[in-house]
N, C-alpha and C positions, 0 to 999 in steps of 0.2 A: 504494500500500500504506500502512496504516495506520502512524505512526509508533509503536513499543512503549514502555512502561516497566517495572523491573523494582523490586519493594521489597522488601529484603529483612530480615530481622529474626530475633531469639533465637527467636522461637515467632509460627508462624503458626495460627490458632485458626477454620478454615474454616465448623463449625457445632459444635454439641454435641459429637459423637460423636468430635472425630476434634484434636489437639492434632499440630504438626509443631515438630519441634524443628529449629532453623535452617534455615527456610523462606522461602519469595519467591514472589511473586506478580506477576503478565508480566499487564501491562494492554494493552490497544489499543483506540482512541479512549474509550468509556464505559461497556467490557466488561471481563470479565476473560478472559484469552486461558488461560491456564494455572497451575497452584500446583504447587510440587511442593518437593525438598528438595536439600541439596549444592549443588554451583555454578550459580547459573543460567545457564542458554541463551545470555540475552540479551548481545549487545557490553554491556561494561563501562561506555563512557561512557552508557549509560542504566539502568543501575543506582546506584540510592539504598537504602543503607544503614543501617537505622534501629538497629543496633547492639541493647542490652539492651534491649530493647520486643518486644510481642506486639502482633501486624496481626489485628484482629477486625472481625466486619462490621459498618458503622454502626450506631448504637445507634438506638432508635425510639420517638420520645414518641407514644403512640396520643391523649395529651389534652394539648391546654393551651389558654389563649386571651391570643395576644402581643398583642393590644387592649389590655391590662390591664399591660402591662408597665411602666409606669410608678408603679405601685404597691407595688412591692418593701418591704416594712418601713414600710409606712401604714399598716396596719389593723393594731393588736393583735387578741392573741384575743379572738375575740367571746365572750359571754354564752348567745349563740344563733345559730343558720343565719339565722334572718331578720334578726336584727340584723347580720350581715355582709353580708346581699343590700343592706341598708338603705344602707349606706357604698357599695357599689359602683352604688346606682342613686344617693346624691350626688355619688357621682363621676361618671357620664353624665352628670349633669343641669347640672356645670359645666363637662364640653366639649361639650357638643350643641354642632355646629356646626363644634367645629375637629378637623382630618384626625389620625388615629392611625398616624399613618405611621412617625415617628420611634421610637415602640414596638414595631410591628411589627418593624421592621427592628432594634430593641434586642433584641429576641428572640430573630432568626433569631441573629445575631451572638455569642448567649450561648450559643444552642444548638450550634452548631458548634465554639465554641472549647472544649466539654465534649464534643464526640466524638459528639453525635447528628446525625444527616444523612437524615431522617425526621421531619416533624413533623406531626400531625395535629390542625390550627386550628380552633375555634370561633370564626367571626366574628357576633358581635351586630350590630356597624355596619356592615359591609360594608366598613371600611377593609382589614382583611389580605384581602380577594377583591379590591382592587386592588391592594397593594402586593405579597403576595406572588408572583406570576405570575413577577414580576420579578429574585427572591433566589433566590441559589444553591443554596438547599438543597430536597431533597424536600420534596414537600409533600402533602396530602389538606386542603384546605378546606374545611369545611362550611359551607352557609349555613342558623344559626340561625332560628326561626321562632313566634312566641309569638301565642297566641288562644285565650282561652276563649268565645267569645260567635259558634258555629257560621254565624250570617249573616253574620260580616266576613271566613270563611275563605277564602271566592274571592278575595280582593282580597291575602291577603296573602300564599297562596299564587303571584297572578299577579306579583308583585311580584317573591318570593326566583327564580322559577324564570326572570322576564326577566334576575336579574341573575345567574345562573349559566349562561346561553345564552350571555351576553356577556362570561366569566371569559376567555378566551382570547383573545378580540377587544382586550379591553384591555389585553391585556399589550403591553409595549413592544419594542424591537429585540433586545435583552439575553434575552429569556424563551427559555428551553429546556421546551417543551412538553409534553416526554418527562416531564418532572418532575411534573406536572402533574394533578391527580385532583383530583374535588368529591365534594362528599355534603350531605347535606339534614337538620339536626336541629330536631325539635321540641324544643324546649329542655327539659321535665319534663311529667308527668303533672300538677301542679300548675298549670301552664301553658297548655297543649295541650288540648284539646278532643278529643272522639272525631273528629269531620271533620275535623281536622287532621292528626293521627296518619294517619288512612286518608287522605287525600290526597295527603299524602307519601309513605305504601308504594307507593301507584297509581300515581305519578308516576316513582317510581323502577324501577317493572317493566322487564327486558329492556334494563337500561343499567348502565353500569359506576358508577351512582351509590349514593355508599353512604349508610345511616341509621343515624341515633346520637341517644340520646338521654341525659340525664340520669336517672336512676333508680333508686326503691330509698337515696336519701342519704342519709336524715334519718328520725330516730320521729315528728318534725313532719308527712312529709310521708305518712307511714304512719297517724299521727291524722288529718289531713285527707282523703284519700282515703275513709277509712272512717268516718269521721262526720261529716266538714263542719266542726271545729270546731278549736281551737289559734291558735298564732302565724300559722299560715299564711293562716285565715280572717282572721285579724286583717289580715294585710297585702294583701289583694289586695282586701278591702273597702272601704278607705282610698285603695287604685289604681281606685276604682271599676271592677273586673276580673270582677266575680261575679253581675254581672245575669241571671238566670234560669240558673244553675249551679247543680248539684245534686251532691251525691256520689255517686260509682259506689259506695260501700262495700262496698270490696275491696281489698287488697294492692295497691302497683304495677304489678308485672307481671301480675298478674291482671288487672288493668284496660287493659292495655296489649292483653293476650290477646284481650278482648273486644270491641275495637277493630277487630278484624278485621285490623290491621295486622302484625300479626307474623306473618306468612306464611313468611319467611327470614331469614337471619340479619341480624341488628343489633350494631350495635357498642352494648354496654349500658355506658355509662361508671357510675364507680363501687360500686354493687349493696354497700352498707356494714350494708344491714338486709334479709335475702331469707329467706322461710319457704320449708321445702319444698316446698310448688307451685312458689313461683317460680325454683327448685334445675330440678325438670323443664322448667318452661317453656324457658331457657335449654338444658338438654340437646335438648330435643323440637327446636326450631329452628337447633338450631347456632349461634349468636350468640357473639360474644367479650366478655369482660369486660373493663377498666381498672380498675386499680387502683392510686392516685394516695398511696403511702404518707405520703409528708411532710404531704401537706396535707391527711390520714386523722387524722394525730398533731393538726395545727393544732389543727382543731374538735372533740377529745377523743371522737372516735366509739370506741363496741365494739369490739372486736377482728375487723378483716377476716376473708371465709370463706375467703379466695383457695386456701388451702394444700388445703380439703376442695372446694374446687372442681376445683383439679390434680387429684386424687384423682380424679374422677372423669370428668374426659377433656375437661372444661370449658377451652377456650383463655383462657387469662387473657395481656395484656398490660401491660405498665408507663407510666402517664403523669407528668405534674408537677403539673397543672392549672396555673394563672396563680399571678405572683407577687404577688397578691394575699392569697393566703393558700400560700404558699411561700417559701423561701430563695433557691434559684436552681430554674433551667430547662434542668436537669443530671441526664439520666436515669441517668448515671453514680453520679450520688449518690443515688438512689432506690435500687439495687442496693446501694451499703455501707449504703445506713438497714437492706437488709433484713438483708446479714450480718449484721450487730451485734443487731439484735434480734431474729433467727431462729436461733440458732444452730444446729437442726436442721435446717436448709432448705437444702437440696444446694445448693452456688453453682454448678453447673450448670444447675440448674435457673432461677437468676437472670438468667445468662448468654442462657437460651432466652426468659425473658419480655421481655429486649430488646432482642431482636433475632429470631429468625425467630417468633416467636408476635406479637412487636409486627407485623410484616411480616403471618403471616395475617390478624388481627385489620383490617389496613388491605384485605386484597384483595389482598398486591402479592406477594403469598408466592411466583411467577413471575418478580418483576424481583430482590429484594433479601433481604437476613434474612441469606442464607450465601456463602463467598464460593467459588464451584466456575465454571468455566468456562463463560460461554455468558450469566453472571449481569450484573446493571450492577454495575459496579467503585465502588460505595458503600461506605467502609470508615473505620475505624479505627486509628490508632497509637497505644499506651499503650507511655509507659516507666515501666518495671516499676524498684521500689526495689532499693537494694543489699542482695543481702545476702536473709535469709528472713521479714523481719519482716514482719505478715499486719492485716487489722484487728484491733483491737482488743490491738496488740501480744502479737497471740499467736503465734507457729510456723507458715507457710503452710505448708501440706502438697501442693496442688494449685496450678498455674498462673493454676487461678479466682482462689483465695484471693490472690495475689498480685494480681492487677490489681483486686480488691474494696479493697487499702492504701488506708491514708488516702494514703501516701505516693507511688502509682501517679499520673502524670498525663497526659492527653492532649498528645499533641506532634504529631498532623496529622490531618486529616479529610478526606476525597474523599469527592464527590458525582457520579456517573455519570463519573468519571477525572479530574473536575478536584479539583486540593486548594485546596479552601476557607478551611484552617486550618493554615498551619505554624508551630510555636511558635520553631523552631530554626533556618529559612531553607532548611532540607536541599531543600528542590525550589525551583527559580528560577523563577517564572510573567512 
């Protein structure tokens, strides 16, 4: 029989709908066995006691890329989108060669001590499709995939797809498999090629692999699509990248549409500039959105649609992007950016983009997102501040509002029942 544990706590906060006031939750091995309120079940000596804290379900970054994690506070803001691609391709250009392992694994380690236990990677090099296999935390890796010039797509397509055959294979002694999902992004429409885009929807038919791309980010790349011309031309001219490329001139996802590729749903990261068509396009195919507030602010983009996207039944989920153009890799803190500058915006509703929305948007909306019995025991401890003090030192009125405090801070994180992260020693591993 499965060894249990019991945690218990001021508020257990299972999914949206449903808040328990002195609550606990009875794990066995990387499930959750039961929730419920008053004394738990469980012998004593396996109950831990998380005292003033609310137990919520792991948080879930739907984007980052921990390759890049070594960049924290290098790049000011930029002038322009291209001129930040421009420092991040100086910066490949002075590690080609050496392993991003140390980052990667700087990543996993930031994300967890901030409560998320879901991460959903863009690997450029290929480094976090080897190091991640191996870290404790959830994961979904995609392997990135760049080509405008439709006769080099076979080749580079044979390339991501031999190395995502062999993501499991290379995992070491340590890997828990369970944890474990790929996906395949064409990095942008700027990027990507028609053959490419459709190569990768084709490859991914009838498997648990999922597709994601960049899209919709920039007016740059909304100029380039439809005339050929701006910063964008500018840069990829210079990458000698644009040999017999022509502009589809059309909106992103309209072009993406035409592609033939968007059959099902996609994880659409970012979507910071979308006309009407491409409002429906996302309805038509059920696709998830990211929405990467912090690093929204960074590059002084328009005002996200995300809230008229909610509105209209659109899944939207919460990323960080890299800290490259972020603070931390704390989807925790993406949720107080919102309170504070939403102040209309149900912190329930914040609570659902990180966590069971981040969950469908990944596919895993079966394993994780809520914590009810039968689920993997992926979760969250927040100790909640004294007292009622809320962001923005206003009056918390709801329990959301309390764990959105500045003054709210993670104090443990489990990943399929193991705890990853204890601030305070409470669980002995």
């Amino acid at each position: 029989m499965t060894d249990t544990l019991t945690l218990r706590a001021a508020y257990v906060l299972p999914h949206r709908d449903k808040v328990i006031d002195g609550g606990w939750i009875e794990i066995g091995g990387s499930r959750i066995v039961e929730v419920g309120s008053g004394p738990p079940k469980t012998d004593r000596r396996r109950v831990i006691d998380l005292g003033n804290a609310a137990v919520i379900p792991g948080l879930v970054n739907a984007h980052t890329h921990l390759e890049l994690s070594d960049l924290q506070g290098k790049i000011p803001p930029p002038k322009s989108f291209t001129q930040w691609l421009g420092h991040i391709l100086a910066f490949r250009r002075r590690e080609a060669g050496k392993p991003l392992n140390h980052a990667v694994e700087k990543g996993v380690s930031l994300s967890l001590e901030s409560g998320t236990t879901t991460v959903a990677d863009i690997s450029s090099t290929g480094d976090s499709l080897r190091v991640l296999p191996n870290l404790p935390t959830r994961k979904r890796v995609f392997r990135e995939v760049i080509c405008l010039e439709p006769e080099k797509v076979s080749g580079v397509m044979e390339g991501a797809i031999r190395e995502l055959s062999s993501l499991k294979n290379a995992a070491g002694a340590y890997c828990d498999v369970s944890l474990l999902s790929a996906g395949l992004s064409p990095h942008a429409p700027y990027t990507a090629c028609t053959k490419l885009y459709l190569g990768c929807a084709l490859f991914a038919q009838g498997s648990d692999l999922l597709l994601c791309t960049h899209v919709c980010e920039t007016l740059e790349e909304v100029e380039f699509l439809r005339e050929g011309t701006g910063s964008f031309a500018i840069m990829l001219k210079a990458l000698n990248m644009l040999e017999g490329w022509r502009p589809p001139g059309m909106y992103p996802l309209e072009y993406l549409k035409s592609t033939g590729a968007l059959k099902g749903p996609w994880l659409l990261v970012h979507c910071n500039y979308l006309s009407g068509k491409e409002i429906k396009i996302i309805e038509e195919t059920a696709s998830s959105v990211v929405y990467c507030p912090r690093s929204h602010r960074y590059f002084g983009h328009r005002e996200h649609p995300f809230q008229d996207l909610l509105k209209r039944g659109i899944n939207v989920a919460l990323g960080t992007d890299s800290l490259a153009s972020n603070q931390s890799l704390s989807i925790l803190d993406e949720m107080r950016f919102l309170h504070e500058n939403y102040p209309g915006l149900d912190p329930v509703e914040i609570f659902s983009m990180a966590t069971e929305r981040g969950a469908k948007a990944l596919r895993l909306e079966e394993k994780i997102g809520r914590l009810i019995p039968g689920m993997e025991a992926d979760l969250t401890a927040i100790e909640l501040p004294q007292g009622s003090v809320g962001a923005g030192l206003k009056p918390a009125r709801t329990i959301y509002e309390r764990l959105l405090s500045p003054e709210a801070r993670v104090i443990l994180t489990m990943v399929a029942g193991r705890v990853c992260y204890d601030r305070y020693g409470l669980k002995k591993v």
